[in-house]
C-alpha positions as a printed NumPy array, in Angstrom:
array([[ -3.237,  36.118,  16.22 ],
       [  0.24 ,  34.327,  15.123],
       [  0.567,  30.368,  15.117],
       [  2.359,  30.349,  18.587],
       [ -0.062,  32.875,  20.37 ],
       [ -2.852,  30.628,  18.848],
       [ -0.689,  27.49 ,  20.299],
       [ -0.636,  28.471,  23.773],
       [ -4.499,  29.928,  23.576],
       [ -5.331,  26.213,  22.977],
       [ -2.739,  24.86 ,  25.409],
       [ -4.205,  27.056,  27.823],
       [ -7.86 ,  26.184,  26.929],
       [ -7.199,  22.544,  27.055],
       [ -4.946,  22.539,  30.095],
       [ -8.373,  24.179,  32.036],
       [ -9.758,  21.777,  34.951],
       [-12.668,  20.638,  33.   ],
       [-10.996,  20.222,  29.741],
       [ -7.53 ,  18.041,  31.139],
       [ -9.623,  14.844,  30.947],
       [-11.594,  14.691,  28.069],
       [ -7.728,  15.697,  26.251],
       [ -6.433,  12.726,  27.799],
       [ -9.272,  10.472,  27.095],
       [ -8.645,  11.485,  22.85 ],
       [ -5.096,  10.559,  23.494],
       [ -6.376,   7.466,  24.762],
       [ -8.227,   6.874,  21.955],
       [ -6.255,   8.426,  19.522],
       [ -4.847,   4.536,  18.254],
       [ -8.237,   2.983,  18.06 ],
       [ -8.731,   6.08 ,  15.56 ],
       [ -5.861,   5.42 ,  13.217],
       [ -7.096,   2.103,  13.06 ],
       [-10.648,   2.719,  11.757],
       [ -9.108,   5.489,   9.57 ],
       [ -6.617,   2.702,   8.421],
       [ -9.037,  -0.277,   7.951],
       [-11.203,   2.242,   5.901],
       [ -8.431,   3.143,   3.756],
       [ -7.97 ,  -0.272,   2.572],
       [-11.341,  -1.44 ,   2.082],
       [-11.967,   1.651,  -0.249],
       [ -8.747,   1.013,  -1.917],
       [ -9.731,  -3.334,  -2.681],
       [-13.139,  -1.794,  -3.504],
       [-12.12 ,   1.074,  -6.077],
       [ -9.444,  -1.25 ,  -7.453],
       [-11.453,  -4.195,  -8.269],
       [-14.367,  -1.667,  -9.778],
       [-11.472,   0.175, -12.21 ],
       [ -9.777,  -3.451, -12.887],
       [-13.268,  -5.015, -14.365],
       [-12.364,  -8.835, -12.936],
       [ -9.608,  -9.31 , -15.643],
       [ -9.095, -13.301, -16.533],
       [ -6.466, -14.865, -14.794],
       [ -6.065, -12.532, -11.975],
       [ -7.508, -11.712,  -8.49 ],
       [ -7.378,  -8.862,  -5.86 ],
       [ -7.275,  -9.579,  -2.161],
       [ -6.733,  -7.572,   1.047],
       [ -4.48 ,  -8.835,   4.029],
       [ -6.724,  -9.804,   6.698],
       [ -7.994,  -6.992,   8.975],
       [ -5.726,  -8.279,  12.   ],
       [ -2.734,  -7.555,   9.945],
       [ -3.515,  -4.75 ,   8.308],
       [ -3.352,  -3.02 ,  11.476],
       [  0.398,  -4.457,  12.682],
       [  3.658,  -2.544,  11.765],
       [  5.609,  -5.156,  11.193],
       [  3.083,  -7.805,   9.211],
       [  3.684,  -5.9  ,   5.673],
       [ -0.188,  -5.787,   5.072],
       [ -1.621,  -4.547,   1.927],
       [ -3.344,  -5.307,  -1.611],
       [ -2.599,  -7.66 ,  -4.414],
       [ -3.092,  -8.052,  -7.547],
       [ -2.247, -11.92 ,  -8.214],
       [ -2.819, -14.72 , -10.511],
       [ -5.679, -16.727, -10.462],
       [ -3.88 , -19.977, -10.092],
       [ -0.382, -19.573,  -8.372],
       [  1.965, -21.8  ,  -9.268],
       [  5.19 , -21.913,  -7.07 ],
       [  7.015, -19.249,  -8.303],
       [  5.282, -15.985,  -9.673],
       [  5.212, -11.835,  -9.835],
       [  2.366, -10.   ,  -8.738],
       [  0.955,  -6.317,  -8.213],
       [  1.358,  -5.242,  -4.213],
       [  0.746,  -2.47 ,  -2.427],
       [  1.981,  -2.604,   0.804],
       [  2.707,  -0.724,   4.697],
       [  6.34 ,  -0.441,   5.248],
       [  7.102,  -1.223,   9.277],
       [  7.049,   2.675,   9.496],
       [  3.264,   2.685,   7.677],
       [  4.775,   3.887,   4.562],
       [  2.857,   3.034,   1.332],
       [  4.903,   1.567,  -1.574],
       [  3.575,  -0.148,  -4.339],
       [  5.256,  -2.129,  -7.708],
       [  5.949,  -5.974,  -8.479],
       [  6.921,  -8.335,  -5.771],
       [  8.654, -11.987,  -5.981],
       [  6.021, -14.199,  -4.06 ],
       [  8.278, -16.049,  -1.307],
       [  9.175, -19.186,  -3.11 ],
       [ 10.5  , -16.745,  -6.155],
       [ 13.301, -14.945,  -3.813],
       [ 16.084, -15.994,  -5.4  ],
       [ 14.439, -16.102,  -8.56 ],
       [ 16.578, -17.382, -11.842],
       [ 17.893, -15.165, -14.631],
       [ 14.684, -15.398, -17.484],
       [ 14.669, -13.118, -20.378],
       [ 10.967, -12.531, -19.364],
       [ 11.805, -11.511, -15.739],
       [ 14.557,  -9.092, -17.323],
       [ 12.279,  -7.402, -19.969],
       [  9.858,  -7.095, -17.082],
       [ 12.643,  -5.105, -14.863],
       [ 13.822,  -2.741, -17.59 ],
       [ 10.139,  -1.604, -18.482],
       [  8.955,  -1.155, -14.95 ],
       [ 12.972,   1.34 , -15.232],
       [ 11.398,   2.904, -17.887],
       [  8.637,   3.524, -15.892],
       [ 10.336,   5.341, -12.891],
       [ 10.463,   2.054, -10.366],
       [ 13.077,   1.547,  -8.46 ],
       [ 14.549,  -2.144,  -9.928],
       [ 18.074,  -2.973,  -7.786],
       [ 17.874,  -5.631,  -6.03 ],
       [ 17.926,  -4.05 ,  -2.853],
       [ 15.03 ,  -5.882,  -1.663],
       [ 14.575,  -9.782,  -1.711],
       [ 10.803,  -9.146,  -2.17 ],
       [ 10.853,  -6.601,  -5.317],
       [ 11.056,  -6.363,  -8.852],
       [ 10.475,  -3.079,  -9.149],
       [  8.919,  -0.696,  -6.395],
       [  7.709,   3.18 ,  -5.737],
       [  7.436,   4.717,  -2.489],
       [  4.517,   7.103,  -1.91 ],
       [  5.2  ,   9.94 ,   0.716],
       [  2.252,   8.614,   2.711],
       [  2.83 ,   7.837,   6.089],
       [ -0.832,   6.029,   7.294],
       [ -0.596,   6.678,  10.782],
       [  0.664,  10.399,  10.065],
       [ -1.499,  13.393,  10.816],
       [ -1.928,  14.518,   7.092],
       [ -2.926,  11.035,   5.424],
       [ -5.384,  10.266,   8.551],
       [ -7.342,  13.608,   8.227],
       [ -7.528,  13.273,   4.367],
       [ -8.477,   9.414,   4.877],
       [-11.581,  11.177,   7.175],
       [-12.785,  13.374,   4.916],
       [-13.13 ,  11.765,   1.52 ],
       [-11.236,   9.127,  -0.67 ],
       [ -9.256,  10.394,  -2.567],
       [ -5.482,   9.24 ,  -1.107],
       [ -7.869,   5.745,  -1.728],
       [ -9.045,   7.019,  -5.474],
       [ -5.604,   8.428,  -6.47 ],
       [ -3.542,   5.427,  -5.214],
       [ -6.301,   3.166,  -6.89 ],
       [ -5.485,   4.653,  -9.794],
       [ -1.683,   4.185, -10.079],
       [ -2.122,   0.325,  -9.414],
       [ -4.469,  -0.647, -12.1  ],
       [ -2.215,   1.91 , -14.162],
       [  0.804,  -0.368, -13.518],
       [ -1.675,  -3.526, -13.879],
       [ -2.868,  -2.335, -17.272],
       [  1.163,  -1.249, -18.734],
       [  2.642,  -4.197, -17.511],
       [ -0.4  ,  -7.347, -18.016],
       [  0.989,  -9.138, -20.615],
       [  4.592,  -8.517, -19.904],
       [  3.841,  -9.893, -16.254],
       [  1.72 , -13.553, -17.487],
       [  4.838, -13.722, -19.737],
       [  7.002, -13.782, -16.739],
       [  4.422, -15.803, -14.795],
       [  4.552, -18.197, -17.538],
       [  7.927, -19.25 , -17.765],
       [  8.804, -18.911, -13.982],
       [  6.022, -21.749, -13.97 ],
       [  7.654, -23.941, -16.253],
       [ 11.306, -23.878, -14.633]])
């Protein structure tokens, strides 16, 4: 049977009297799905994070709060941040784009926006370069950044979020990766954006 005689089988199938309403009632529900599949992709995220990072001194993980996880527009995610923030510092993020797309790399926190020319902060930019991050200053928010083709809310991510963790493992993975390259470069920024 080809795709588009199997298409209109289930069209058919579900279109039937006594199938109409239980398709519309998984439309329905179809949101509140994403939502669990989304709230589930962060905790294991925080959770596998935290286990590969080991509690290093001086720094902290934390998840957006659950409410805002689940917006579009509230830029929810995961961070990797100093222990004690002064004003202005750089931090580990992984983040939803208003479209649900996951990027991930060093963000300005918002007091650091327009942040000053330091020899740190410029070391810091042409490593994370080296390193395949996108470093214009495009973006108010970023030092250096990589988008991942995952779209949460998108059919692909949600059924692979369902069956295992892996997106969770492999993305997991990459942040403590960038954690680990860039520690000490990162307090040394830290430090002497403190001290301006």
């Amino acid at each position: 049977m080809g795709s588009m005689d199997y298409e209109s089988a289930v069209i058919e199938f579900l279109a039937q009297k006594e199938n109409a309403g239980l398709v519309f009632d998984i439309v329905d529900r179809a949101e509140q799905v994403k939502d669990k599949l989304l709230l589930k992709f962060w905790r294991a995220l925080e959770t596998k994070a935290r286990d590969k990072l080991g509690g290093p001194t001086g720094w902290t993980t934390s998840l957006r709060p659950e409410r805002d996880l689940l917006k579009a527009k509230e830029y929810g995610g995961f961070y990797i941040r100093p222990s004690l923030q002064p004003s202005r510092y750089v931090y580990i993020q992984m983040l939803q784009d208003d479209g649900f797309r996951l990027e991930y790399g060093i963000a300005w926190n918002a007091e650091t926006k327009k942040p000053p020319e330091l020899e740190e902060i410029n070391g810091l930019r042409e490593m994370l370069k080296g390193m395949g991050y996108e470093t214009g200053r495009w973006s108010e928010w970023w030092l250096g950044i990589k988008r991942t083709p995952w779209v949460l809310r998108e059919k692909q991510p949600c059924v692979r979020i369902s069956g295992d963790d892996s997106l969770e493992e492999e993305l997991a993975t990459s942040l403590v990766e960038l954690f680990k390259a860039v520690k000490k470069p990162l307090e040394q920024a830290n430090q002497a954006l403190a001290i301006i």
